[in-house]
C-alpha positions in Angstrom: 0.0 0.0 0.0 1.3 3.4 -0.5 1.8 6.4 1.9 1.7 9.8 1.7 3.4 11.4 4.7 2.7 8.6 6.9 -1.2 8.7 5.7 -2.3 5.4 3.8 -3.7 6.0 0.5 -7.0 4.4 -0.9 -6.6 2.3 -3.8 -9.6 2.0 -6.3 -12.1 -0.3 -6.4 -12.5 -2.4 -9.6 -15.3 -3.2 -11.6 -16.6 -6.7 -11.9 -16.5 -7.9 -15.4 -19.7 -8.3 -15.9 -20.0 -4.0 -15.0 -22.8 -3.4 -18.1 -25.0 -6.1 -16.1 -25.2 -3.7 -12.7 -26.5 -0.6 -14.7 -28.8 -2.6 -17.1 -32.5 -2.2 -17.1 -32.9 -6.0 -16.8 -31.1 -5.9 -13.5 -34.3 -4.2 -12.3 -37.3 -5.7 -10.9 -40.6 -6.7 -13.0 -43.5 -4.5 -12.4 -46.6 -4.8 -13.6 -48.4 -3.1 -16.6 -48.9 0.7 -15.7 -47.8 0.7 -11.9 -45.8 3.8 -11.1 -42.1 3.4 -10.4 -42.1 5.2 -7.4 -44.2 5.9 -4.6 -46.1 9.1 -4.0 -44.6 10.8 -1.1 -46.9 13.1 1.5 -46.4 16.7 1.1 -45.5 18.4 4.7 -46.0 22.0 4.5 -44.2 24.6 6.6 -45.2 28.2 6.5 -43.0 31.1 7.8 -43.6 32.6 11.0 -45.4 35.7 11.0 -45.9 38.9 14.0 -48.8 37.9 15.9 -50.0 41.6 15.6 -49.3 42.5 12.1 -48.6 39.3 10.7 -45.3 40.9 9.5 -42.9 38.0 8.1 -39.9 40.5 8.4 -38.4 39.2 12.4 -35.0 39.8 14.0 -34.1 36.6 16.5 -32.0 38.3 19.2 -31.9 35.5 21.5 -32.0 31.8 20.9 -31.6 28.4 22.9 -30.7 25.6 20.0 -31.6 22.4 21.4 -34.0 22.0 24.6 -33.2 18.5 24.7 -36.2 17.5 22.9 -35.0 18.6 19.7 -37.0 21.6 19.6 -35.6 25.0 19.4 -36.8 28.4 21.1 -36.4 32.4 19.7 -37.1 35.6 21.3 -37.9 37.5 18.0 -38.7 41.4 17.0 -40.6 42.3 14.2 -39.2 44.7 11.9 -42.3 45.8 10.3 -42.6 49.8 10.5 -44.1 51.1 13.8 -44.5 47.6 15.2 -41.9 46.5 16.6 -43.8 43.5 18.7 -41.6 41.1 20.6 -42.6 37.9 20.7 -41.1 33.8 21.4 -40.8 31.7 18.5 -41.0 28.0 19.4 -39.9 25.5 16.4 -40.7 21.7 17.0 
């Protein structure tokens, strides 16, 4: 094996023979007639927060606490709307 300043180096990987065999179409399963190849995933949708009192979607996090061992996380926002200025905590699950 060879070294490069006391590291080992990787050596590559060949490819079987038989390489055109992996990638073919016939390596895949049969299906039948007209079922979908893949399955129709759920759609989750998030929305942005918003100012409770102007439902302003321009905020300023001036505090935060990452991880609250749950793997939640909690803000202490502003919002930045003109003349607002509402504080508020932002609590993300």
């Amino acid at each position: 094996m060879k070294t490069h300043r006391n590291k080992p180096m990787l050596t590559p990987i060949e490819a079987p023979d038989d390489a055109t065999a992996l990638t073919s179409s016939s390596a895949l399963p049969a299906l039948p007639a007209g079922a979908p190849r893949h399955q129709r995933l759920a759609t989750v949708v998030v929305e942005r927060p918003r100012c409770p009192s102007c439902n302003g979607v321009r905020l300023q996090k001036y505090r935060s606490i990452a991880d609250q061992g749950d793997g939640s996380a909690l803000a202490w926002v502003r919002c930045l709307a003109d003349g607002c200025g509402c504080r508020f905590k932002l609590l993300m699950e």
